[in-house]
N, C-alpha and C positions, 0 to 999 in steps of 0.2 A: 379636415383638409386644410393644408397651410400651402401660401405660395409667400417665394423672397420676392420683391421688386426693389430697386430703387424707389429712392425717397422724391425723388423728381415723378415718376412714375404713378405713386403712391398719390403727392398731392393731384396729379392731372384727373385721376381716377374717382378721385375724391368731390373735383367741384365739376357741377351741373351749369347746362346752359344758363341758366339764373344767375349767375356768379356767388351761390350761397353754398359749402360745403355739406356732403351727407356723407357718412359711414356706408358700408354695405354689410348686412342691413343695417338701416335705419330704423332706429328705434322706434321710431312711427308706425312705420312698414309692419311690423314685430307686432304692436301694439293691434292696429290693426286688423293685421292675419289671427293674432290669437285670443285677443281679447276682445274683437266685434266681429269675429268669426270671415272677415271680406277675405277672398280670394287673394293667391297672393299679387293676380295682375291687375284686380282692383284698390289693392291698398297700395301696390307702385303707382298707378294710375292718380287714384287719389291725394297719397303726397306729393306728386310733382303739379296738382293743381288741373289737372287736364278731364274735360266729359269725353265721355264715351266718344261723341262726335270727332274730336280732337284728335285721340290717340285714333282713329280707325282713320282719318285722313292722313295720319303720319304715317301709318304701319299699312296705308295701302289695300285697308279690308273695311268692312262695312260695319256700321254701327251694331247691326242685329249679331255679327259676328263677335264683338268686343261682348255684346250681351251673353250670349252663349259662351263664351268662355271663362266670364267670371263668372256665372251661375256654374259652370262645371258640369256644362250639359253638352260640352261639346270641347275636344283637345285641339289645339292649334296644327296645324301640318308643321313640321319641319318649317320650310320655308317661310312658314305666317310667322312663324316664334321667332325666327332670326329678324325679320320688320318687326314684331314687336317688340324686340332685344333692343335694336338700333333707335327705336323712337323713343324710348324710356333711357337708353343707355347704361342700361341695366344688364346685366351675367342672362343669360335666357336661362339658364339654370333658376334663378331666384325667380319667375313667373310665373310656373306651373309646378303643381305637387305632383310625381307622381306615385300611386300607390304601389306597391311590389306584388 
């Protein structure tokens, strides 16, 4: 899948509250998900530096809840994945795997 944006676009996309620039994915993120096996909302979680604790007060949901969803024991509602989209500032697309 390809999308055009502007290049003004592009860099705004690009840099995180941090003022440090990542890719989408981040090769972290990649590394991560596929070579330490983490979820992919624990490897976002994890490179932008944030516990469990952290990211479930941004996104509005509970720690146990952040637990069950990297473990893959439990899928976010709609509505939980759009706060956890917005608290990572991440595609909600790039969070969850889902199988076919």
């Amino acid at each position: 899948m390809f999308a055009v944006l502007t290049m003004a676009d592009y860099e705004r996309l690009r840099k995180s509250d941090d003022g440090k620039c990542h890719t989408l994915p981040h090769d972290n993120v990649v590394k991560m998900n596929l070579g330490q096996g983490y979820s992919l909302l624990k490897a976002w979680r994890t490179h932008f530096g944030l516990s469990q604790s952290e990211l479930a007060h941004k996104a509005k949901c509970t720690q146990a809840q952040i637990a069950n969803f990297e473990a893959e024991k439990q899928i976010p509602s709609a509505d939980t994945l759009l706060r956890l989209s917005q608290a990572l500032a991440v595609s909600a697309d790039l969070l969850i795997e889902i199988e076919n």
